[in-house]
C-alpha positions in Angstrom: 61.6 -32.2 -81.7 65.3 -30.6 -82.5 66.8 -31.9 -78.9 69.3 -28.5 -79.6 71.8 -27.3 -77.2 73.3 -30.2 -75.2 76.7 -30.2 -74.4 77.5 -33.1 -72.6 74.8 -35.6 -74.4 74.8 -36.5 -78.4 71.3 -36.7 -79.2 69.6 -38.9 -82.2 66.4 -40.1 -82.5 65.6 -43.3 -84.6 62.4 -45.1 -85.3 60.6 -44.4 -81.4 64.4 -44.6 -80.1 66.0 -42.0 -78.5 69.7 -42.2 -78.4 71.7 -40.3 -75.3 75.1 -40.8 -75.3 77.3 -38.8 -72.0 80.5 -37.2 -73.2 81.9 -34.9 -70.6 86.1 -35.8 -70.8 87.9 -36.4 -68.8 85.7 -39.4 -66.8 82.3 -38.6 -67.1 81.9 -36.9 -63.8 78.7 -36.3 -62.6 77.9 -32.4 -62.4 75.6 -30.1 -61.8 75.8 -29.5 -65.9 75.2 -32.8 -66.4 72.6 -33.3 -64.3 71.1 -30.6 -65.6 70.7 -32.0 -68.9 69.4 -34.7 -68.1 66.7 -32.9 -66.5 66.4 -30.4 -69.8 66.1 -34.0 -71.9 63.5 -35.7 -69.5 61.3 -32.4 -69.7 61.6 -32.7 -73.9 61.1 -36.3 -73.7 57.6 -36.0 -72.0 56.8 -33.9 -75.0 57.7 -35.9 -77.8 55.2 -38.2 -79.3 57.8 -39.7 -81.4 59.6 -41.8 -78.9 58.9 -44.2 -76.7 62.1 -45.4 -75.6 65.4 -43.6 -74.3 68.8 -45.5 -74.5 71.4 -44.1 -72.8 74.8 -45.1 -73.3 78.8 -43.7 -73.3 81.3 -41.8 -75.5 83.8 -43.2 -73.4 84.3 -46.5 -73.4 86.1 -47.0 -69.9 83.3 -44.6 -67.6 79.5 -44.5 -68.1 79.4 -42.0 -65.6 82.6 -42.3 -63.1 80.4 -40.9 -59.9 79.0 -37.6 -58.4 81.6 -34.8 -58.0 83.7 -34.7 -55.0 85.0 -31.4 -55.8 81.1 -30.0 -55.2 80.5 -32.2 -52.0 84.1 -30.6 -50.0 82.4 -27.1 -50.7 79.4 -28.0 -48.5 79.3 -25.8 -45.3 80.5 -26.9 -41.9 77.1 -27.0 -40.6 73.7 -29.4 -42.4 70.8 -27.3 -43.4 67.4 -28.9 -41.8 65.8 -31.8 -43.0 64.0 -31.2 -46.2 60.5 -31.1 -46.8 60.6 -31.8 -50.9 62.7 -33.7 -53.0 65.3 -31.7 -54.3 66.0 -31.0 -57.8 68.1 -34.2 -58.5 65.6 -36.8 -56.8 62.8 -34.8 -58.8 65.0 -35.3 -62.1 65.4 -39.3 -61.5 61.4 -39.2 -60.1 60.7 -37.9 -63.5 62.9 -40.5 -65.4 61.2 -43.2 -63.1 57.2 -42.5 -63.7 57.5 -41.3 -67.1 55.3 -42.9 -69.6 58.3 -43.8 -72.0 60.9 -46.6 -70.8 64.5 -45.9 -70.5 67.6 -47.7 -70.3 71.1 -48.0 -69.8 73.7 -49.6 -71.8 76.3 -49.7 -69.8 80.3 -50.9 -71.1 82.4 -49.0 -68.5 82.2 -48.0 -64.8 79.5 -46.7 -63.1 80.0 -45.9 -59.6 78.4 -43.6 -56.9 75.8 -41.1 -58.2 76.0 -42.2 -61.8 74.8 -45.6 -60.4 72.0 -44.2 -58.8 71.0 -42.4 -62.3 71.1 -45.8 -63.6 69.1 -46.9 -61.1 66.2 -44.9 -61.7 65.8 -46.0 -65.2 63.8 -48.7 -66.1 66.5 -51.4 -67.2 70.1 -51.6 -66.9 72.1 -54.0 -68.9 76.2 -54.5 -69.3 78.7 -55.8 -71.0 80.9 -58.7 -69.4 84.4 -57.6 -68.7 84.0 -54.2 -69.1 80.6 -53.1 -67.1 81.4 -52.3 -63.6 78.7 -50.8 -60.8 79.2 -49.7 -57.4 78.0 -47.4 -54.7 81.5 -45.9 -53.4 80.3 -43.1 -50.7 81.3 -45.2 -47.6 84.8 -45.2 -47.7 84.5 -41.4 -48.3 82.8 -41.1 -44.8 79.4 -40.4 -46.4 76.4 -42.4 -48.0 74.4 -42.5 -50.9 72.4 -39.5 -51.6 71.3 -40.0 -55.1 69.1 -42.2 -54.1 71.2 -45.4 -53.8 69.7 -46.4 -50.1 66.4 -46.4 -51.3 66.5 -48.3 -54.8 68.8 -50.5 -54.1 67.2 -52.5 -51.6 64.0 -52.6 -52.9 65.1 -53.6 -56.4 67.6 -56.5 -54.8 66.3 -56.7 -51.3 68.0 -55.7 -47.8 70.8 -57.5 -47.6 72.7 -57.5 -50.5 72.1 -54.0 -50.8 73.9 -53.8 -47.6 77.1 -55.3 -49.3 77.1 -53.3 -52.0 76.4 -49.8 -49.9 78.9 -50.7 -46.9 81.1 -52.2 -49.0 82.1 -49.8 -51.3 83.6 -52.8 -53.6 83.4 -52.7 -57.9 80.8 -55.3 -58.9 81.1 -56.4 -62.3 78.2 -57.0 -64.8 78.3 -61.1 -63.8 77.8 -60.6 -60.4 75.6 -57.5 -60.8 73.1 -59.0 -63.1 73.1 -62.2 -60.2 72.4 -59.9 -58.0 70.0 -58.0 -59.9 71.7 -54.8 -60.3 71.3 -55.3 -63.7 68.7 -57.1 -65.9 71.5 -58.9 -67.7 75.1 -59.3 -68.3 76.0 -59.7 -72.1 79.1 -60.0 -74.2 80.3 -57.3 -75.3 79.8 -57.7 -79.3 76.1 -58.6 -78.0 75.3 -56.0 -76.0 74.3 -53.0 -78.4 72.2 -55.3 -80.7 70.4 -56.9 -77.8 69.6 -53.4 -76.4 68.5 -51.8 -79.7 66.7 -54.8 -80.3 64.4 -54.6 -77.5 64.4 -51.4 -77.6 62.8 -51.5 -81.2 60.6 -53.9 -80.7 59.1 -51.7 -77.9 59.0 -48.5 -80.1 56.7 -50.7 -82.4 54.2 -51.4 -79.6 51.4 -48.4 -79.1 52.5 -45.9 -77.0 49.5 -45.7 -74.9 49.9 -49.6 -73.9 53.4 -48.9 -73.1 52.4 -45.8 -70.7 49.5 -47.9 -68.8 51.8 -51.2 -68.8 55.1 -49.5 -67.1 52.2 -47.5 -64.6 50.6 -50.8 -63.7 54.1 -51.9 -62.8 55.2 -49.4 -60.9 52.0 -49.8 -58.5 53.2 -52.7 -57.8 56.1 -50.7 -55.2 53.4 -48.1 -54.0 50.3 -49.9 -52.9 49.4 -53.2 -51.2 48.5 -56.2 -53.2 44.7 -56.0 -53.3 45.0 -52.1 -54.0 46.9 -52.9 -56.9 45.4 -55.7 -58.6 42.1 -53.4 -58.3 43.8 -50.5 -60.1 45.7 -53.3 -62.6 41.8 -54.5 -63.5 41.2 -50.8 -64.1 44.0 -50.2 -66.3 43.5 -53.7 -67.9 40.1 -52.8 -68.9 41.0 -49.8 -70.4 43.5 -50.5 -73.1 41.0 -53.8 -74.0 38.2 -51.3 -75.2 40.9 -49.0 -77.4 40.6 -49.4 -81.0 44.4 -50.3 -81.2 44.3 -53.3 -79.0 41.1 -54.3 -80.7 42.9 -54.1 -84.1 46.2 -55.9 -82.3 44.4 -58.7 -81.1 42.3 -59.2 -84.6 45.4 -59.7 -86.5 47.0 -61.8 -83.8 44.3 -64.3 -84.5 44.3 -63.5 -88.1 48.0 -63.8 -88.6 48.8 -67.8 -86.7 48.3 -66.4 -83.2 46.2 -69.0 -80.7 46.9 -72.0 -83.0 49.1 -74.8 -82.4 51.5 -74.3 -84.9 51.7 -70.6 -84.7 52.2 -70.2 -81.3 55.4 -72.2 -81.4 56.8 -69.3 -82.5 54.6 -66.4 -81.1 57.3 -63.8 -81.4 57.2 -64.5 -85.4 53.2 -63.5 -85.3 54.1 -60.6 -83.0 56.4 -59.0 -85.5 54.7 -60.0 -88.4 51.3 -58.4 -87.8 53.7 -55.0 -86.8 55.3 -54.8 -89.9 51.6 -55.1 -91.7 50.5 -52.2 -89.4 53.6 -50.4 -89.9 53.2 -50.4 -93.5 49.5 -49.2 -93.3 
């Protein structure tokens, strides 16, 4: 897939990696545009066999995305249309992002505030850099609240209260305190950040994209359904990728390769990545 006519995001694609970087000077604002093509990309995403994992990241390295555009919010009318039925387009687009059967994530090494945090926080993983990430939901102190989504993720992906502080507050939390709080996966130095995220990022690419697909789905049950609903539907899933030929083949050259011995379990990641580089050579 060609990925052509974005304006605001570079697009490259690299061994199962998608690469998104957001340029759209001055800040980064978060528009309609934008938004937009992050709908356009998440609609050619689905599509593409190739990748399996979507990084996004910034041109700019003080704003990841500054927030949603205040301009666009004063030209609402003096009166609130009626309570809505369906998500609208923006929930849909971060709905999308969030069930998809490819994983994305943000790398973030600038401010993210308001709507841009909420983007974030439909991805799968969020990780920063020390001293320069910085996340916060700022639409209190403007006299409104978090329509992106913020009231609704936050709290169930670091519970009631501190969601609270960051919602009321309307205060800058940098990547320390966000990744205690888990607003973020993790807080990294900044010379570690990228090669920790591409990292990871490879090393999912290499995995079969139909295990990656049923894994992040069992997941996500885990938020929809009660416990004993879920763990039926995990069995379910379980059993499925267990009869596929590329599990069966996985697990023979685990055992083949130093996986389930003594010695070769010390290192388990070694046996991982070396039976992946025999299949990718295949």
């Amino acid at each position: 897939m060609l990925y052509e006519g974005y304006k605001l995001l570079e697009i490259r694609v690299d061994r199962g990696v998608l690469f998104a970087t957001i340029n759209n000077p001055p800040m980064n604002i978060l528009n309609d545009e934008l938004y937009g093509e992050f709908g356009k990309l998440a609609d050619e995403v689905i599509k593409d066999d190739n990748v399996k994992v979507i990084i996004f990241d910034s041109a700019d390295p003080d704003y990841f995305i500054a927030h949603y555009d205040v301009n666009l919010l004063l030209k609402y009318p003096d009166e609130a249309p009626p309570k809505p039925t369906e998500l609208h387009w923006g929930h849909q687009m971060q709905e999308t992002y969030r069930t998809m059967p490819k994983i994305s994530i943000a790398k973030i090494e600038g401010r993210v505030r308001g709507g841009g945090s909420e983007f974030c926080l439909a991805l799968d993983m969020r990780f920063g850099a020390i001293g320069k990430a910085i996340l916060g939901q700022v639409e209190v102190p403007l006299g409104i609240i978090p329509g992106g989504g913020g009231t609704q993720r936050l709290p169930r992906l670091i519970g009631r209260s501190r969601a609270m502080e960051i919602v009321l507050g309307g205060m800058d939390f940098p990547a320390d305190i966000a990744e205690r709080y888990g607003y973020i996966n993790r807080a990294l130095p900044p010379e570690e950040l990228t090669p920790f995220v591409e990292e990871l990022a490879y090393r999912i690419a290499s995995y079969p994209a139909e295990t990656i697909a049923i894994a992040k789905k069992a997941v996500l049950l885990a938020l929809e359904k009660p416990i004993v609903e879920g763990l039926l539907e995990e069995t379910h899933l379980f059993n499925l990728t267990c009869v596929s030929a590329v599990a069966k083949e996985r697990m023979g050259l685990f055992v083949k390769m130093g996986g389930q011995t003594r010695e070769g379990e010390l290192d388990i990641l070694k046996v991982v990545d070396d039976y992946t580089k025999k299949l990718e050579e295949k």
